[in-house]
FIZADO-614220 format. One record per residue: residue number from 1; residue in one letter; y, z, x of N, C-alpha, C in turn. Coordinates in steps of 0.02 Angstrom, whole numbers, plus 50000, padded with zeros to 5 digits. Atoms other than C-alpha are relative to their C-alpha. Last residue first. Layout:
FIZADO-614220
+-----+------+-------+-------+-------+-------+-------+-------+-------+-------+-------+
! seq ! type !   n.v !   n.w !   n.u !  ca.v !  ca.w !  ca.u !   c.v !   c.w !   c.u !
+-----+------+-------+-------+-------+-------+-------+-------+-------+-------+-------+
! NUM !    A !     Y !     Z !     X !     Y !     Z !     X !     Y !     Z !     X !
...
+-----+------+-------+-------+-------+-------+-------+-------+-------+-------+-------+
END
This chain:
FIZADO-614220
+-----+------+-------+-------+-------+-------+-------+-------+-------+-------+-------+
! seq ! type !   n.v !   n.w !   n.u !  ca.v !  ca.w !  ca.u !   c.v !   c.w !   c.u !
+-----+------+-------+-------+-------+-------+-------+-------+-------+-------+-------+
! 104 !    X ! 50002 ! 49946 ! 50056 ! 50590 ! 50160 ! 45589 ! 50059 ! 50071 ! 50036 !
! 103 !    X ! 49948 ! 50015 ! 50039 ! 50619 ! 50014 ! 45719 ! 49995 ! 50045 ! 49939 !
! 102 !    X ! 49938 ! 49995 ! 49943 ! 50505 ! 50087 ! 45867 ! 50068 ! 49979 ! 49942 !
! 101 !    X ! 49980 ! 49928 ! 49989 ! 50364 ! 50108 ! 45740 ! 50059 ! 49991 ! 50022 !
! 100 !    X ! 49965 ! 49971 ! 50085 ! 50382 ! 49924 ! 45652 ! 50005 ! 50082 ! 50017 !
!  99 !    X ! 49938 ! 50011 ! 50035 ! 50369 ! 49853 ! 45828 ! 50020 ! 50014 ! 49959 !
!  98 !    X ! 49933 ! 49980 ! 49946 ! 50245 ! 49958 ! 45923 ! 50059 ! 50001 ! 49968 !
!  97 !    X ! 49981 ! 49919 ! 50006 ! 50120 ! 49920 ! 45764 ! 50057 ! 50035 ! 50043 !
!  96 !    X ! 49994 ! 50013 ! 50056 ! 50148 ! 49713 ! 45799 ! 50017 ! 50093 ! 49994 !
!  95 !    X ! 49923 ! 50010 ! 49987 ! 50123 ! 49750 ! 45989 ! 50039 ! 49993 ! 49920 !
!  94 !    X ! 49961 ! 49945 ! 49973 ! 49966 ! 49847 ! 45959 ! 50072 ! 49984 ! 49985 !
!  93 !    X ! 50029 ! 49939 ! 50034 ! 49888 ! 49702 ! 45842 ! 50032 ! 50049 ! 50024 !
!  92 !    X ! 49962 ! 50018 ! 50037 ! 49955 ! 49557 ! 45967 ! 50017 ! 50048 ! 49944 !
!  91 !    X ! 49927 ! 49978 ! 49959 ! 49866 ! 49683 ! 46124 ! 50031 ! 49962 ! 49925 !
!  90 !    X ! 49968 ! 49947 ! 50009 ! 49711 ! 49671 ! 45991 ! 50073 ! 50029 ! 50027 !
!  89 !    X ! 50020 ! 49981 ! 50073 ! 49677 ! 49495 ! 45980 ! 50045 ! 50071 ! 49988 !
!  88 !    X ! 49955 ! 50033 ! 50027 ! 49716 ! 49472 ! 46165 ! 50019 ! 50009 ! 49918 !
!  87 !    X ! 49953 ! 49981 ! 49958 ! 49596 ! 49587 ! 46214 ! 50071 ! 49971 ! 49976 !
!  86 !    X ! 49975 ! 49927 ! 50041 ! 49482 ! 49515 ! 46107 ! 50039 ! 50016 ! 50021 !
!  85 !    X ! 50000 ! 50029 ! 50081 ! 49490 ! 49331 ! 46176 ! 50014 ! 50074 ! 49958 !
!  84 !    X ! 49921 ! 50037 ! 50020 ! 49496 ! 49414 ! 46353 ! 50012 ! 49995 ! 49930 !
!  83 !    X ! 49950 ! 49911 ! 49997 ! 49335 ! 49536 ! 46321 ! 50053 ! 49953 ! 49988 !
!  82 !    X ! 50008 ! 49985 ! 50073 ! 49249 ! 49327 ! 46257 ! 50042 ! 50060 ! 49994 !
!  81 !    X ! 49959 ! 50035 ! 50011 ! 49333 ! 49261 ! 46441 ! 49972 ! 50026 ! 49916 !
!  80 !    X ! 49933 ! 49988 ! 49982 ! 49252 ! 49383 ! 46556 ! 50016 ! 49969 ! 49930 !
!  79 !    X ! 49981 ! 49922 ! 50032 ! 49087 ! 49390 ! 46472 ! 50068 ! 50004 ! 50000 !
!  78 !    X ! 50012 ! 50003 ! 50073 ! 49073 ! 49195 ! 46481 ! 50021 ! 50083 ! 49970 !
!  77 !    X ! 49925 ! 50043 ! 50004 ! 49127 ! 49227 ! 46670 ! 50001 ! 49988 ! 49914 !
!  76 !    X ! 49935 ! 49954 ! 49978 ! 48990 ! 49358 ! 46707 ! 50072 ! 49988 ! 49959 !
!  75 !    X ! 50005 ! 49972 ! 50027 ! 48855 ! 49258 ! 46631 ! 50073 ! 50034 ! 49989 !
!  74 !    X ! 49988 ! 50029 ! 50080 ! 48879 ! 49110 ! 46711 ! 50029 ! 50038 ! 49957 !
!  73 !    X ! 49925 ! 50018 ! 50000 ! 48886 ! 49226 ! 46872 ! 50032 ! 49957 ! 49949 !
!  72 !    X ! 49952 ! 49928 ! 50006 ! 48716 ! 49299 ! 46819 ! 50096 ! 49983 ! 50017 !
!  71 !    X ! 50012 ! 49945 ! 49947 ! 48629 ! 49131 ! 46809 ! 50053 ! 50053 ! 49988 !
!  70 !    X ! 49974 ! 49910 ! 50057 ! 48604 ! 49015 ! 46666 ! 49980 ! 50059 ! 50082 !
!  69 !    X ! 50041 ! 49937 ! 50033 ! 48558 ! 48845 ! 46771 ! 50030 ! 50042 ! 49971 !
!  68 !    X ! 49977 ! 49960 ! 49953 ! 48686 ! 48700 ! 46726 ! 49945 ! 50071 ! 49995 !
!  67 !    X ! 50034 ! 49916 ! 50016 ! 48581 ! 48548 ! 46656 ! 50030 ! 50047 ! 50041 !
!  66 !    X ! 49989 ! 49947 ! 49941 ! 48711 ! 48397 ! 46667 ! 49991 ! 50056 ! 49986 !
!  65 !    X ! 50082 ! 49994 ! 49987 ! 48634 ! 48297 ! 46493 ! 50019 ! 50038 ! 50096 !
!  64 !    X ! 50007 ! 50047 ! 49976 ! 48817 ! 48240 ! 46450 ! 49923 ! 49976 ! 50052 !
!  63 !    X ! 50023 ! 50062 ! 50056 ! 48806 ! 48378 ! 46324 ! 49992 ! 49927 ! 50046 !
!  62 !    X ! 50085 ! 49967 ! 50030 ! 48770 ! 48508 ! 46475 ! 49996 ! 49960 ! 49940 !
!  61 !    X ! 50083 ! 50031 ! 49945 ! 48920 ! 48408 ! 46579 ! 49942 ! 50025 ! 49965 !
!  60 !    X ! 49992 ! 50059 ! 50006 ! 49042 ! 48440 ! 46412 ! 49951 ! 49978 ! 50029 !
!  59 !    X ! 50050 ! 50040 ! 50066 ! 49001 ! 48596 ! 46381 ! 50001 ! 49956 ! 50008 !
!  58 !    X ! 50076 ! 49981 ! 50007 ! 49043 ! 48642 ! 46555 ! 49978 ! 49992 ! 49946 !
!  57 !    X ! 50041 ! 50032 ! 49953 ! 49207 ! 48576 ! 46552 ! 49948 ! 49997 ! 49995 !
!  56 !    X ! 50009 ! 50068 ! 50032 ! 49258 ! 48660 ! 46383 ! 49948 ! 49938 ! 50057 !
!  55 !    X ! 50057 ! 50001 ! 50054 ! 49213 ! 48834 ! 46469 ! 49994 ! 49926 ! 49965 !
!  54 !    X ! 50051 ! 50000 ! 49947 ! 49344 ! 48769 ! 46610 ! 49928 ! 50011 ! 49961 !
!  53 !    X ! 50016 ! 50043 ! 49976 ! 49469 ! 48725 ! 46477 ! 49926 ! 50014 ! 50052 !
!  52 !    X ! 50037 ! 50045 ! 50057 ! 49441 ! 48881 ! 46391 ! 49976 ! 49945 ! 50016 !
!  51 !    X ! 50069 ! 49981 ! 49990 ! 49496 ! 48980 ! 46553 ! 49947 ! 49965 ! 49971 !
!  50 !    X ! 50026 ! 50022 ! 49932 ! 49649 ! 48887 ! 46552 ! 49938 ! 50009 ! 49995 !
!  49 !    X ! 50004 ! 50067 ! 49994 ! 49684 ! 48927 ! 46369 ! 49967 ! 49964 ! 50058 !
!  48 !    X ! 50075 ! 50007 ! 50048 ! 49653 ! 49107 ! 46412 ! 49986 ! 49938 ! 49988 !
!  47 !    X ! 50061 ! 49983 ! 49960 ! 49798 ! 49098 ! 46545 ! 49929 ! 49986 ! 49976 !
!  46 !    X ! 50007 ! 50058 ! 49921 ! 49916 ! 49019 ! 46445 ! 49944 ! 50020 ! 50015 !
!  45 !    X ! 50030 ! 50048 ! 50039 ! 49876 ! 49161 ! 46284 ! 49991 ! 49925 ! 50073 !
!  44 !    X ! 50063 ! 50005 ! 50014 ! 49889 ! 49281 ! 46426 ! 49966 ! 49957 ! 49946 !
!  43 !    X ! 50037 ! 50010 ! 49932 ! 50061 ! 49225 ! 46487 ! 49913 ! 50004 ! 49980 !
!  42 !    X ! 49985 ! 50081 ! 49992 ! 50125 ! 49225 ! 46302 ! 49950 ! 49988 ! 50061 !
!  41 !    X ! 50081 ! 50006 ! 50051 ! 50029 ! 49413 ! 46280 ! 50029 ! 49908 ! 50030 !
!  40 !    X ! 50070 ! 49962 ! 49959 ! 50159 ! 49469 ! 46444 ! 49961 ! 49946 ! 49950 !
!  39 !    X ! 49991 ! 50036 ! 49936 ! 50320 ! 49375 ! 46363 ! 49929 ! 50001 ! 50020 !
!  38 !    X ! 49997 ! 50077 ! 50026 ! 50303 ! 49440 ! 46194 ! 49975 ! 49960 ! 50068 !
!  37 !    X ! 50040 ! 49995 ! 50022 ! 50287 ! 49633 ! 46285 ! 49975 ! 49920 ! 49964 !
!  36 !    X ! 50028 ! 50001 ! 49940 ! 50433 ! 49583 ! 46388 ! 49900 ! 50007 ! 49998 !
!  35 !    X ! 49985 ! 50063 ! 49966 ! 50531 ! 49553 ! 46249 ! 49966 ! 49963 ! 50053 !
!  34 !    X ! 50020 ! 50034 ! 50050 ! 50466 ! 49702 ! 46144 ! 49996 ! 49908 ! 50028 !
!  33 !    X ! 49976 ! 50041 ! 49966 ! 50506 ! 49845 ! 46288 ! 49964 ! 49931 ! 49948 !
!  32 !    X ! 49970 ! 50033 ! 50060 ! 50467 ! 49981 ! 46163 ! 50027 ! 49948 ! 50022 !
!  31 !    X ! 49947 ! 49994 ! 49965 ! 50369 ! 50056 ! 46319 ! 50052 ! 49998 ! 49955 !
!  30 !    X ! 50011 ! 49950 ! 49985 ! 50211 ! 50043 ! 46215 ! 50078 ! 50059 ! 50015 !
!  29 !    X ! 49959 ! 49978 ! 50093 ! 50276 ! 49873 ! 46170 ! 49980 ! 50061 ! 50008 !
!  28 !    X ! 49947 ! 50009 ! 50011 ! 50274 ! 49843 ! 46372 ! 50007 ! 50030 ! 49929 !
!  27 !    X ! 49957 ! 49946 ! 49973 ! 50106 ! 49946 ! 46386 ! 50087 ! 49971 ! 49991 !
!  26 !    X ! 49993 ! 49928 ! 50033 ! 50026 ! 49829 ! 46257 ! 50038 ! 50058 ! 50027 !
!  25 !    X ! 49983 ! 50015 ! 50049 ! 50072 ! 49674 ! 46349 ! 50021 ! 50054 ! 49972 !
!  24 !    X ! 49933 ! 49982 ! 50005 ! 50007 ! 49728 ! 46519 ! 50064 ! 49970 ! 49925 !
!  23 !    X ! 49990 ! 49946 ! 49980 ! 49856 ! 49729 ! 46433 ! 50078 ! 50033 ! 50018 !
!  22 !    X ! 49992 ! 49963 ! 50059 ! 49878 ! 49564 ! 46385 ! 49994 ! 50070 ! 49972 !
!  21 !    X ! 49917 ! 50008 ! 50021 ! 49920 ! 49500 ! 46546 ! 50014 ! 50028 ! 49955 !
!  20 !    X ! 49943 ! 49948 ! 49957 ! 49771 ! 49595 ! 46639 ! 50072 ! 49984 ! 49949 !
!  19 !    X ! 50003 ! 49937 ! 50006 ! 49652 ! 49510 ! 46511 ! 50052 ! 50053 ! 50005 !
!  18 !    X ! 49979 ! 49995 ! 50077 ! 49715 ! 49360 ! 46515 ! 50013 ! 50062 ! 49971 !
!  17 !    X ! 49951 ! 49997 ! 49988 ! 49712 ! 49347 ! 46731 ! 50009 ! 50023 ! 49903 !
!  16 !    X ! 49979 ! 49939 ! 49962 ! 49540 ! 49397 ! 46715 ! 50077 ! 49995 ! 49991 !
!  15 !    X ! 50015 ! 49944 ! 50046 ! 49501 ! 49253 ! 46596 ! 50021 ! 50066 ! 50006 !
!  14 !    X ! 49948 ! 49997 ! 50060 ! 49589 ! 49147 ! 46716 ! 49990 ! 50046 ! 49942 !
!  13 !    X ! 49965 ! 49968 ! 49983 ! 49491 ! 49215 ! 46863 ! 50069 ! 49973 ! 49942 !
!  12 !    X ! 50016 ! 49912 ! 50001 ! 49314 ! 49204 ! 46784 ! 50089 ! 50009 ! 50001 !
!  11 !    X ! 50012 ! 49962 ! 50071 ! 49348 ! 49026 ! 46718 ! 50022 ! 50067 ! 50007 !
!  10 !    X ! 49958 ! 50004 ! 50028 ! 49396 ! 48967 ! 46894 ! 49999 ! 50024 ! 49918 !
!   9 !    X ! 49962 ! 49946 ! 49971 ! 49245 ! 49035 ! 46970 ! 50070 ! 49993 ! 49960 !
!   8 !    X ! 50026 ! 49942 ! 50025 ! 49141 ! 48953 ! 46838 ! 50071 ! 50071 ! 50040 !
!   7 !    X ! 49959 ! 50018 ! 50071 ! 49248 ! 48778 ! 46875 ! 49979 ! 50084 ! 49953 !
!   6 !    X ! 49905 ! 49970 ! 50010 ! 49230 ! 48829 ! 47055 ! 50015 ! 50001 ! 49944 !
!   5 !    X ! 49972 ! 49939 ! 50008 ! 49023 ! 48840 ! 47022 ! 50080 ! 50016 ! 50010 !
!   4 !    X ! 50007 ! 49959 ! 50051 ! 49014 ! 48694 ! 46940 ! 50024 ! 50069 ! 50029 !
!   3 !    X ! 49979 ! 50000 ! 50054 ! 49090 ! 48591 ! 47080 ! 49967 ! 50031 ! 49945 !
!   2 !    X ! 49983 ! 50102 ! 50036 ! 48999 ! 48630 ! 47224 ! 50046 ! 50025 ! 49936 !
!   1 !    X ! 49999 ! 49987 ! 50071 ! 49035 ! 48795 ! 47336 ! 50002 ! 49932 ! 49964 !
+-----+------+-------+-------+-------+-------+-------+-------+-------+-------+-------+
END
């Protein structure tokens, strides 16, 4: 595996990890568990950050004139990490609504 593609692989599985965290986010405030729900989205903001870095990488070598082809696992990992970005978006959005129900 050369170096672009770990930095792709590494994208995919931080994005993945964002996803899952912020998911499990929404089921904590779901739960009315609020602490744990904070905790979860925290981990997936980390996580997403990570992922960013690795997207930042790769702009960097394609401005530094390092042509990366566009192949389906590019693809994959750019998908991964834009669902994350929402995902995240909306678990803060759930957990926000959780909290003003559960305290009424």
């Amino acid at each position: 595996m050369d170096e672009q593609e770990q930095i792709v692989i590494n994208l995919i599985v931080n994005a993945g990890s964002a996803r899952s965290s912020a998911i499990e986010a929404i089921q904590y405030a779901k739960a009315g568990d609020m602490e744990k729900a904070n905790e979860s989205l925290q981990q997936a903001k980390e996580s997403v950050n990570e992922a960013h870095h690795s997207q930042t990488e790769m702009i960097q070598a394609e401005i530094r004139g390092e042509k990366t082809p566009l192949n389906l696992l590019m693809v994959h990992a750019q998908d991964h990490l834009m669902t994350s970005l929402v995902v995240i978006d909306l678990a803060q959005e759930f957990i926000d609504i959780y909290e003003k129900v559960n305290n009424k």
